[in-house]
C-alpha positions as CSV (number, residue, x, y, z in Angstrom):
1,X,-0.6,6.3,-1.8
2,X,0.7,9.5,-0.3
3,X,3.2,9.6,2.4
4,X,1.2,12.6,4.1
5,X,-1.6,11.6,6.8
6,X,-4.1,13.0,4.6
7,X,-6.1,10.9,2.4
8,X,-5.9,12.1,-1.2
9,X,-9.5,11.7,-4.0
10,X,-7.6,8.5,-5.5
11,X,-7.4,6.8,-1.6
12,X,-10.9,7.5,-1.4
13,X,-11.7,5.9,-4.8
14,X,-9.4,3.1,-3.8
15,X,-11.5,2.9,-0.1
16,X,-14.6,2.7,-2.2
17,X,-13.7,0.0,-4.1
18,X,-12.8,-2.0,-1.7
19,X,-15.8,-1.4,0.1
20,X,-18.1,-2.6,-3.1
21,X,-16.1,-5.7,-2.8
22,X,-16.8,-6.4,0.7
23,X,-20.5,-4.8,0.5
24,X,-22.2,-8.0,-1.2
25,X,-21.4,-10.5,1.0
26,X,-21.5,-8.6,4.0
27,X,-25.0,-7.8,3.9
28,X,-25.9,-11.5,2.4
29,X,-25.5,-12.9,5.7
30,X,-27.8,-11.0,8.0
31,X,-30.2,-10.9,5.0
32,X,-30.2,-14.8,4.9
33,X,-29.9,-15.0,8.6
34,X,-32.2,-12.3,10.1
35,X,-29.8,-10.0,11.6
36,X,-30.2,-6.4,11.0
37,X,-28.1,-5.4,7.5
38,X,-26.9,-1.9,8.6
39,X,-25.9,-3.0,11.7
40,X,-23.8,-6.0,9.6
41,X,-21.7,-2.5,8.1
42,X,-21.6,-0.9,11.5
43,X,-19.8,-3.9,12.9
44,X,-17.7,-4.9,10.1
45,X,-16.2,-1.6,9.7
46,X,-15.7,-1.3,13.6
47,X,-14.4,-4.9,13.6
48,X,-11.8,-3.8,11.0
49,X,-10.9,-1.1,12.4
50,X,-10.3,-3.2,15.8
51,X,-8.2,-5.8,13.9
52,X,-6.2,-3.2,12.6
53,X,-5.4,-2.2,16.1
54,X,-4.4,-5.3,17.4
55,X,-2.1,-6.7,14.1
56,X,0.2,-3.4,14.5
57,X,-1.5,-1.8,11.6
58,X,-0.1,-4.1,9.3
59,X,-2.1,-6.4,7.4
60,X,-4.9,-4.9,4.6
61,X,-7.7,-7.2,5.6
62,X,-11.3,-6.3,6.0
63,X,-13.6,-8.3,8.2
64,X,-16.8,-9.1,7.2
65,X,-19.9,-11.3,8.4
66,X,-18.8,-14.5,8.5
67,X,-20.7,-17.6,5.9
68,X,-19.2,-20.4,8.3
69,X,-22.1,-19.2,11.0
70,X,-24.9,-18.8,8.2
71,X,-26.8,-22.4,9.4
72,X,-26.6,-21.9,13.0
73,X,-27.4,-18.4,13.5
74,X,-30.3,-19.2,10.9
75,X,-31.6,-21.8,12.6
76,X,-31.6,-20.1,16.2
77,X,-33.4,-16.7,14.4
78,X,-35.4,-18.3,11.6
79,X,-35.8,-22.2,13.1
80,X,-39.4,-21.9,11.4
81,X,-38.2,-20.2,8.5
82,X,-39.7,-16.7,9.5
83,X,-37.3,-14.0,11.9
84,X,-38.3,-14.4,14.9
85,X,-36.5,-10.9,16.6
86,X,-36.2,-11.7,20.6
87,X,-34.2,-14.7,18.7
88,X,-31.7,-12.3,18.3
89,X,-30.4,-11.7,21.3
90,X,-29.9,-15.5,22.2
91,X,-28.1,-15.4,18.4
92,X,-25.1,-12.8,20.0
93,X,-24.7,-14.5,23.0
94,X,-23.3,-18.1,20.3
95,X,-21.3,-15.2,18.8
96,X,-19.6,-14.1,21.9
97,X,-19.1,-17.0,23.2
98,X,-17.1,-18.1,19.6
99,X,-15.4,-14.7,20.2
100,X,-13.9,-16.2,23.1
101,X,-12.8,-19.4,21.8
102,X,-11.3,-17.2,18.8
103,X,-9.2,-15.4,22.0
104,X,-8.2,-19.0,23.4
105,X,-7.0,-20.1,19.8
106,X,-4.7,-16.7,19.9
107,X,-3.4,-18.0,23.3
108,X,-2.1,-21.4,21.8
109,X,-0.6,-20.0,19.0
110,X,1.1,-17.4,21.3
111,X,2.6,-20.2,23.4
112,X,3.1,-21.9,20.3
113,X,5.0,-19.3,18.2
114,X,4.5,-18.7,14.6
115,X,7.6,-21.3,13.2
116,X,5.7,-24.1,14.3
117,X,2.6,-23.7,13.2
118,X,4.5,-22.5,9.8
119,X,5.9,-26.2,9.8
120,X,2.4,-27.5,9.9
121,X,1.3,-25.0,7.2
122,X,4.1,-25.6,4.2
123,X,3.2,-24.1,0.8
124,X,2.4,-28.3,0.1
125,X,-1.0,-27.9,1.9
126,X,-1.6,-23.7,2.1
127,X,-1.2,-23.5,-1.8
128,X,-3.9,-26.1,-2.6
129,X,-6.0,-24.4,0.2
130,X,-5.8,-20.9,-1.6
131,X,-7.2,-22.6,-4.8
132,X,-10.0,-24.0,-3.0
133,X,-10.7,-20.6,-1.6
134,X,-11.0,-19.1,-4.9
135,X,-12.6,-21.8,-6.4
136,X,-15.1,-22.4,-4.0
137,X,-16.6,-18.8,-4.8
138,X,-16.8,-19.2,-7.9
139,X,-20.4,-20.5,-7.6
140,X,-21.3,-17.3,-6.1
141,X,-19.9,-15.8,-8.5
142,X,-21.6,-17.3,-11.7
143,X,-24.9,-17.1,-9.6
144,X,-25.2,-13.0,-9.2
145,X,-23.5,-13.0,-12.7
146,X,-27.1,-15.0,-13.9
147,X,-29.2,-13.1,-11.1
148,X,-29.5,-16.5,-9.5
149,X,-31.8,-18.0,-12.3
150,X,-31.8,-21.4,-13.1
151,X,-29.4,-22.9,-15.8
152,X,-31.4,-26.3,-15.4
153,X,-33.4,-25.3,-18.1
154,X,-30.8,-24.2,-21.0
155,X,-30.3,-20.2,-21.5
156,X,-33.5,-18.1,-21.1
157,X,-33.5,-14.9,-23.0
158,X,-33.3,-13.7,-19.1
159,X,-30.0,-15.6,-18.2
160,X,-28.5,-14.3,-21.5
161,X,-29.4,-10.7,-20.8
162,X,-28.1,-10.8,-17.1
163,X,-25.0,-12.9,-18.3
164,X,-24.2,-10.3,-21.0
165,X,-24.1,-7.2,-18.6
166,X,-22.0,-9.4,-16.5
167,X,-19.1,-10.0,-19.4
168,X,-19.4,-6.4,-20.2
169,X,-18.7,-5.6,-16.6
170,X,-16.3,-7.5,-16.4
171,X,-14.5,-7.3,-19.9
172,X,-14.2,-3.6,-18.7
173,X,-12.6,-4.5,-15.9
174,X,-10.0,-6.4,-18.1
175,X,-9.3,-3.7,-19.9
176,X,-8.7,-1.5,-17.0
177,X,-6.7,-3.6,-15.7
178,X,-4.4,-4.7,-18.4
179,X,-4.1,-1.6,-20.4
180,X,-4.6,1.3,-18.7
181,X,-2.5,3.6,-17.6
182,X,-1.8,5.7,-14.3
183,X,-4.8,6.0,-11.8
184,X,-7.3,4.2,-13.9
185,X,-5.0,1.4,-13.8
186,X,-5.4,1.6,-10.0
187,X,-9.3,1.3,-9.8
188,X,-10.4,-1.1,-12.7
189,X,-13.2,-2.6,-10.1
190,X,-14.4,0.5,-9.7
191,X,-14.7,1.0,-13.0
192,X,-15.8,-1.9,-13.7
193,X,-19.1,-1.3,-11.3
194,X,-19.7,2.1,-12.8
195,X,-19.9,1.1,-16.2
196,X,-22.1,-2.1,-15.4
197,X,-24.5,0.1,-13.1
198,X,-24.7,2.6,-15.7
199,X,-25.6,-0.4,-18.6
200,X,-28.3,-1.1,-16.1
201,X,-30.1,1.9,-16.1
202,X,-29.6,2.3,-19.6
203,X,-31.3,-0.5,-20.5
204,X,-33.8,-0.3,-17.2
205,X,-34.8,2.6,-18.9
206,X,-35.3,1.0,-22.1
207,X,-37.6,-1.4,-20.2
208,X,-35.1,-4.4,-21.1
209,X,-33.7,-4.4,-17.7
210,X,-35.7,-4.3,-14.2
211,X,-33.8,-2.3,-12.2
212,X,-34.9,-2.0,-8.5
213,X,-34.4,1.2,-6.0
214,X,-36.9,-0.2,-3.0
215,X,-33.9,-0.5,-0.7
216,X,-33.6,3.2,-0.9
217,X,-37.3,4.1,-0.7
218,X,-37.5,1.2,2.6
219,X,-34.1,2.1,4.9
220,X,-34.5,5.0,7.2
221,X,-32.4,8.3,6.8
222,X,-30.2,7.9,10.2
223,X,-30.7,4.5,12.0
224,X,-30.9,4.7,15.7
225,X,-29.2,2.7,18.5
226,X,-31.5,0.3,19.6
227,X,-34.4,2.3,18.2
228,X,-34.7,1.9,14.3
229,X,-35.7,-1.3,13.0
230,X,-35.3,-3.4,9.4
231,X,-37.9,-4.8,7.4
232,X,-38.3,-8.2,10.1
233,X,-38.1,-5.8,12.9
234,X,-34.7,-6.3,14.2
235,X,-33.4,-3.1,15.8
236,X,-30.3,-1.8,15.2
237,X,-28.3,-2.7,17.8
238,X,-29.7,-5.0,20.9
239,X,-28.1,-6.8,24.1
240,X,-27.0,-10.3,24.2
241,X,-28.7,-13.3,26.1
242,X,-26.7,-15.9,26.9
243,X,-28.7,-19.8,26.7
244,X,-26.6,-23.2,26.3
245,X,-28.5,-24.4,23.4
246,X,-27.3,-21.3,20.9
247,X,-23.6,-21.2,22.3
248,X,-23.2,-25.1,21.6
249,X,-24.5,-24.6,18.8
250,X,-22.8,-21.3,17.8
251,X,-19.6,-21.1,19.5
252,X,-17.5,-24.5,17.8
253,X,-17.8,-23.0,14.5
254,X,-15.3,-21.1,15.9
255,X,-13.1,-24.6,15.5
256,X,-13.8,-24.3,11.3
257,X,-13.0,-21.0,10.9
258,X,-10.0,-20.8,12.4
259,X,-8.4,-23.3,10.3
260,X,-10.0,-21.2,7.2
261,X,-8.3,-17.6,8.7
262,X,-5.1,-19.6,8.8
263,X,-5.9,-19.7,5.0
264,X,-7.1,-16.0,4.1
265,X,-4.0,-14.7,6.6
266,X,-1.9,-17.3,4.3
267,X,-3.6,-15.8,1.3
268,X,-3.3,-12.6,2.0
269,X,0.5,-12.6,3.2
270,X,0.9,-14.0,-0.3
271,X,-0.6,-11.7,-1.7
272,X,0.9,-8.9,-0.6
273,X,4.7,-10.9,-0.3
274,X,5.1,-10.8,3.4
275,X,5.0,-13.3,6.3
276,X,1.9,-12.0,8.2
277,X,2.1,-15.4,10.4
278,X,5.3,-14.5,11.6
279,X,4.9,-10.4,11.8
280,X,2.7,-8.9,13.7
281,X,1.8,-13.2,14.2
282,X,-1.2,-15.2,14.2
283,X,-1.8,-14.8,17.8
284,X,-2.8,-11.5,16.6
285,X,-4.5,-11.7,13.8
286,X,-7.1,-14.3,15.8
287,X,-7.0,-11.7,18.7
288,X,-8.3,-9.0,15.7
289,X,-11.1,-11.6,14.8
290,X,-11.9,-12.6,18.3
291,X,-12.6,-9.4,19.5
292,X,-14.0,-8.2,16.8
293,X,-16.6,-10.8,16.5
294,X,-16.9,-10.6,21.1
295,X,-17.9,-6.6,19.6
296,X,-20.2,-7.3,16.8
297,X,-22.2,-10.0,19.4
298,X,-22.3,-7.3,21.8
299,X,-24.3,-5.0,19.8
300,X,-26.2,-7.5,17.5
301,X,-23.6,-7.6,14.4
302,X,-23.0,-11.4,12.8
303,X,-19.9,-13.2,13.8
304,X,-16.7,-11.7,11.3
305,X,-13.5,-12.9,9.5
306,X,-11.1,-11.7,7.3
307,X,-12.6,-10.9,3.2
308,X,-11.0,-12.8,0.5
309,X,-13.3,-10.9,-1.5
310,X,-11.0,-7.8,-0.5
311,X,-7.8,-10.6,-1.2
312,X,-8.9,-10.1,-4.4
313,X,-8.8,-6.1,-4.5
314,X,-5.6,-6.5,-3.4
315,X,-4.2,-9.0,-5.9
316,X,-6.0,-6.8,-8.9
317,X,-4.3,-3.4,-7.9
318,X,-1.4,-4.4,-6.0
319,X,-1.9,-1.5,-4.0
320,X,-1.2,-3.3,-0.5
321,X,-1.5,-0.2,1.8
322,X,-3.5,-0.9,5.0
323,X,-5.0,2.7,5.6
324,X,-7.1,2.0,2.9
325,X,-8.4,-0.9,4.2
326,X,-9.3,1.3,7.3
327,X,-10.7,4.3,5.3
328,X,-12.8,1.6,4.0
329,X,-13.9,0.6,7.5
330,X,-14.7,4.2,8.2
331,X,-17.2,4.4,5.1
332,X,-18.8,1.0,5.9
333,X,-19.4,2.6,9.4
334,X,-21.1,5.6,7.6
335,X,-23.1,3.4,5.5
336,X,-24.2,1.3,8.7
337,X,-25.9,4.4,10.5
338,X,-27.1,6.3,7.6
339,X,-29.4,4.1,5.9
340,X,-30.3,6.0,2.9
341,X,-26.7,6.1,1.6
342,X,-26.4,2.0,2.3
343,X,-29.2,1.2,0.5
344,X,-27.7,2.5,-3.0
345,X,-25.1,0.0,-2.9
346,X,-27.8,-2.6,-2.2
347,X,-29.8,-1.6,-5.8
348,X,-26.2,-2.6,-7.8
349,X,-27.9,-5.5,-10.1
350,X,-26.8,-8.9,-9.5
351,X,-25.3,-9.5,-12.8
352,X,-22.8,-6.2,-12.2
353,X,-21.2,-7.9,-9.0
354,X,-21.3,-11.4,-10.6
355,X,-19.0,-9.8,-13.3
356,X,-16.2,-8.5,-10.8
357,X,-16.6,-11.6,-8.8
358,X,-15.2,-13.6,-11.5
359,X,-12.2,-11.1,-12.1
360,X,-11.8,-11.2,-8.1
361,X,-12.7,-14.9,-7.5
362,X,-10.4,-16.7,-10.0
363,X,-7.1,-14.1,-8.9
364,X,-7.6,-15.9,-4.9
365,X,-7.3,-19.3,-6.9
366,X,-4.7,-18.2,-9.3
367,X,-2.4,-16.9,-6.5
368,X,-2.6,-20.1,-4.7
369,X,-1.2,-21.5,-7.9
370,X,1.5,-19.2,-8.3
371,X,2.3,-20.1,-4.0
372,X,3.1,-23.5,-5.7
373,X,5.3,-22.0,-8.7
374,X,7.3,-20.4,-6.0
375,X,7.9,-23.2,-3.7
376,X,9.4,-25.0,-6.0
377,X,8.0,-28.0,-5.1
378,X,9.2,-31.5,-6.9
379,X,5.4,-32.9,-8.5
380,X,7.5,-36.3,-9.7
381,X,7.0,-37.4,-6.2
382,X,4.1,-38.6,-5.0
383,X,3.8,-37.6,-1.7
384,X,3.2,-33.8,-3.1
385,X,0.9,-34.8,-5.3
386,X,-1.6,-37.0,-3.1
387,X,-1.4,-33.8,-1.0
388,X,-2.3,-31.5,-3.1
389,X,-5.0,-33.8,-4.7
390,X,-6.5,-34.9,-1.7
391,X,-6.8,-31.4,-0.6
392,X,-8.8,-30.5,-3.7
393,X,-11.0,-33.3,-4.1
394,X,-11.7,-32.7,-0.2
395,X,-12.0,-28.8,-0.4
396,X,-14.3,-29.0,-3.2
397,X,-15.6,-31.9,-3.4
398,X,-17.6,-31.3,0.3
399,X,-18.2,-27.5,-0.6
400,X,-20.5,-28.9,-3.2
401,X,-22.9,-30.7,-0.4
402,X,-22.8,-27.9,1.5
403,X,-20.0,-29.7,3.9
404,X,-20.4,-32.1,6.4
405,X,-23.1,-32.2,8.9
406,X,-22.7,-33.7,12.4
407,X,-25.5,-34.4,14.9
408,X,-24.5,-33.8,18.4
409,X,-27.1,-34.1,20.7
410,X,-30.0,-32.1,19.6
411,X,-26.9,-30.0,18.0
412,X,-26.0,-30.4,14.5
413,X,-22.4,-28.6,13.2
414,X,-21.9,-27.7,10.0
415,X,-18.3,-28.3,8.8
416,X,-17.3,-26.4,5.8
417,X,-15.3,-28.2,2.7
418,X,-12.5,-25.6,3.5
419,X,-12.2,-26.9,7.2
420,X,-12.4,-30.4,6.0
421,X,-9.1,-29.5,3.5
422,X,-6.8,-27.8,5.4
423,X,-7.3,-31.0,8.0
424,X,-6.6,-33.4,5.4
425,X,-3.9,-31.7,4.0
426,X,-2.0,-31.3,7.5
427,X,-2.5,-34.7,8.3
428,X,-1.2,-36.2,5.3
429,X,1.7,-33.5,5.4
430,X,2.8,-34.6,9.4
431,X,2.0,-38.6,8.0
432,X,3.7,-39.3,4.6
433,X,7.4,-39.3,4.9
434,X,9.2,-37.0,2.8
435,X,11.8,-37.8,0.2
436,X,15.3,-36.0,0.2
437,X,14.7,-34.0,-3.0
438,X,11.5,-33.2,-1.7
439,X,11.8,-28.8,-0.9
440,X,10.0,-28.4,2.0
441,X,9.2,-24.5,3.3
């Protein structure tokens, strides 16, 4: 990227594909939940741009809407399975209030400092913890790479047609990627989506292929500030209500997922080959998530944390600058108040993402491989490798029931396989004695 503080046509290619990475995922969550979807971009790209602000500029994350917060936010908009919108607002006032416990971890690990919690974190349990990251999406993946049909049944002419355009996408996206040359080299994601998209209305065309455009016909041109309204009814933007039932049950998620940004900030620092716990710090990075998720509750956005979807992008191109991160915020902004341009992104077949995903999916898991390479860490011994195992029997093994529910009260938490990991994996690391040829980070 160019020195000069103008963006140049391959920044802005770069910003777009960073923002089809995040784009899926990010409007999932309020679709699932109930929120409002273009005001899920608003706040993700305001979020970013927030975090950005408070880590110094230095770390190329996005922040998106948060999965850790999908089964309470559900159940205090949907609790009968249908939206109910004045839920909403009791919704954002659970998402401040984990905002603020986000703000209270950034305190501790202030106080703390960065070496410490470094000495809790080795590359013994954060290596393991990348795979799980990586392989843990790997199901959602596989299921937009089949449309989410059913392989119960053996391979329908359906699921073969929808897996094929997803290998094409993502042999494409190989190719760029391996043996290109000069800017294509750069973008193979993006070129990987445009040659998928275009398949798809190829063969929609042929009538092979069902391609569908009602996003575009449904979302209004310019949506309005508390004013224009989705499909449920949910305006775009609203004001927090504030009720002890939805903050207990909202607001400890905030517990989970700050052991799994630990992860993504470990992920993404390895990544890009810099210590992102130690400069601009943790405390920060938590302050960027905190207040931005305290902003998206404020305005009706779902709760957000950094992408590894984005990780990915990063690990693909190697391009590690953070303005484009920001340009991207900028566009997702754009896309959150001009509704006509959003929806285009939402008619990208199911089978086109599910093809990058696997490209961008199994880098995460791959890197957290190569964070073991590099430690140089002695497998003979047995302490490492009941670590390491534990960690992805635990990691995975929960992620496949959908984690661990606990009932407290009349509240039920939802802790995620990820959580579950990282706790295992720190314990063991502060329990089992190490042996002297043992390299510890």
């Amino acid at each position: 990227m160019s020195n000069s503080t103008k963006f140049t046509p391959r920044d802005y290619l770069l910003s777009i594909q960073h923002l089809f990475a995040m784009f899926g995922a990010t409007v999932l969550v309020p679709l699932l939940t109930g929120l409002n979807p273009s005001l899920a971009l608003f706040s993700a790209g305001v979020g970013t741009l927030i975090f950005h602000c408070c880590t110094k500029f230095k770390v190329p994350v996005f922040l998106g809407s948060s999965f850790a917060f999908l089964a309470a936010i559900t159940a205090v908009i949907r609790p009968e399975g249908t939206v109910i919108p004045e839920n909403v607002s009791l919704a954002q006032g659970g998402i401040i209030a984990s905002g603020l416990v986000y703000l209270l971890f950034a305190l501790i690990a202030y106080r703390i400092g960065a070496d410490k919690i470094k000495k809790v974190f080795p590359a013994v349990v954060t290596g393991p913890v990348i795979v799980v990251i990586g392989i843990n999406l790997a199901g959602t993946a596989i299921n937009d790479a089949t449309n989410n049909l059913s392989l119960a049944d053996g391979v329908t002419p359906a699921i073969a047609l929808n897996l094929g355009i997803a290998f094409f996408t993502l042999f494409v996206v190989i190719l760029c990627s391996i043996f290109a040359r000069g800017f294509f080299k750069l973008v193979p994601i993006l070129i990987g989506i445009a040659a998928g998209y275009l398949l798809c209305v190829i063969l929609g065309a042929a009538g092979i292929f069902q391609m569908d455009y009602s996003a575009i016909s449904s979302a209004a041109w310019i949506n309005i500030p508390f004013q224009t309204k989705d499909l449920n009814g949910v305006p775009f933007m609203s004001l927090p209500k504030f009720s002890l039932g939805p903050i207990l049950s909202i607001a400890p998620i905030a517990c989970v997922t700050f052991m799994e940004h630990i992860g993504d900030i470990t992920t993404n620092g390895t990544v890009v080959g810099k210590d992102f716990l130690k400069d601009p710090g943790l405390h920060r990075t938590l302050m960027g998530d905190g207040l931005a998720t305290l902003f998206a509750g404020f305005i009706g956005g779902p709760a957000n944390t950094t992408y590894s979807e984005n990780t990915g992008v990063l690990a693909t191109t190697k391009n590690y600058n953070p303005r484009l991160l920001r340009l991207t915020a900028v566009f997702a902004i754009i896309l959150g108040l001009f509704g006509k341009i959003g929806a285009i992104l939402q008619t990208i077949p199911g089978p086109v993402k599910g093809g990058v995903e696997i490209m961008l999916f199994g880098m995460i898991a791959a890197v957290g491989i190569r964070s073991l390479a590099e430690s140089n860490l002695d497998f003979t011994h047995s302490r490492n490798l009941t670590i390491v195992g534990l960690i992805l029997v635990f990691g995975l093994g929960f992620a496949q029931l959908g984690g661990l529910n606990i009932a407290i009260g009349s509240v039920t938490l939802n802790i995620s396989g990820l959580f579950i990991a990282v706790v295992v994996g720190v314990l063991m690391n502060l329990i089992l004695p190490e042996t002297p040829d043992t390299v510890n980070d």
